[in-house]
N, C-alpha and C positions, 0 to 999 in steps of 0.2 A: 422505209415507211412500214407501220403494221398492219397488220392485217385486219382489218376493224370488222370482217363478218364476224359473226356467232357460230361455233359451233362445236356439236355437243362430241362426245365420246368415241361415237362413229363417223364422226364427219359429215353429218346430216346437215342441211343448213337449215334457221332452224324457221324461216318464209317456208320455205318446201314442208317443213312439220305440220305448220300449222295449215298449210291448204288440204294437206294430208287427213290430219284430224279431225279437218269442220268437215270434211266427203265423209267421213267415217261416220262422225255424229247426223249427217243427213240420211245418209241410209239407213241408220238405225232407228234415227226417228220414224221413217219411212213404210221401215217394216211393221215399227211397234202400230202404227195410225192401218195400215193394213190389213194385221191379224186381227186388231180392235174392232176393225170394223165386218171383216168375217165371223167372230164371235158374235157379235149384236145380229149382224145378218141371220146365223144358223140359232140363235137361241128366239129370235120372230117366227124362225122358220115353224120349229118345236115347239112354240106356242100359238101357233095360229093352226098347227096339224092337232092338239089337243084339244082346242076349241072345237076342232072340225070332228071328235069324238075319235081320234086315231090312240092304239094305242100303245104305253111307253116305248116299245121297240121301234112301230112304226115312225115315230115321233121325233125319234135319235135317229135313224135311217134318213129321216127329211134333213136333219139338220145338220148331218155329217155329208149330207149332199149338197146342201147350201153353203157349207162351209168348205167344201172343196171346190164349187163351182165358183166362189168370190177368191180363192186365191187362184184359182187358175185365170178368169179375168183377168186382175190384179199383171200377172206375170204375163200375159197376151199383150194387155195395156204397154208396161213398161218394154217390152220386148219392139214394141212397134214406137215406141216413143224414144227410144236410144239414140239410135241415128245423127237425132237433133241433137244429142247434149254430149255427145262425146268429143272431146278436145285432145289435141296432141299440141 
């Protein structure tokens, strides 16, 4: 009888690719919804320090601080949330 899996070049089957893939593409989406949202965070940040009459240096100083304190969240978050989702 033959062998009726698929499989590619290296022997990869190609169920195991595509769970592979979609993990790939969710974290990348992941990341991209992340930074997105540390941008939006530190460019509030830098306009709401502008409003407050701060100036341009101070301004970037806020917002290179809100944009490092949303990705470090970010990674607290996911670090404490792992636990749950990891599969063997």
């Amino acid at each position: 009888m033959a062998n009726t899996r698929s499989r590619s070049l290296y022997g990869v089957n190609s169920d195991n690719f595509r769970k592979v893939t979609m993990s790939l593409v969710v974290v990348l989406l992941t990341v991209a919804v992340v930074v997105f949202t540390a941008v939006l965070a530190a460019t509030g940040a830098a306009v709401l320090a502008r409003i407050d009459s701060a100036t341009w240096p101070a301004a970037l100083a806020r917002a290179a601080t809100t944009f490092a304190a949303t990705l470090a969240l970010a990674a607290t978050v996911t670090g404490a949330l792992s636990p749950f989702f990891l599969t063997r």
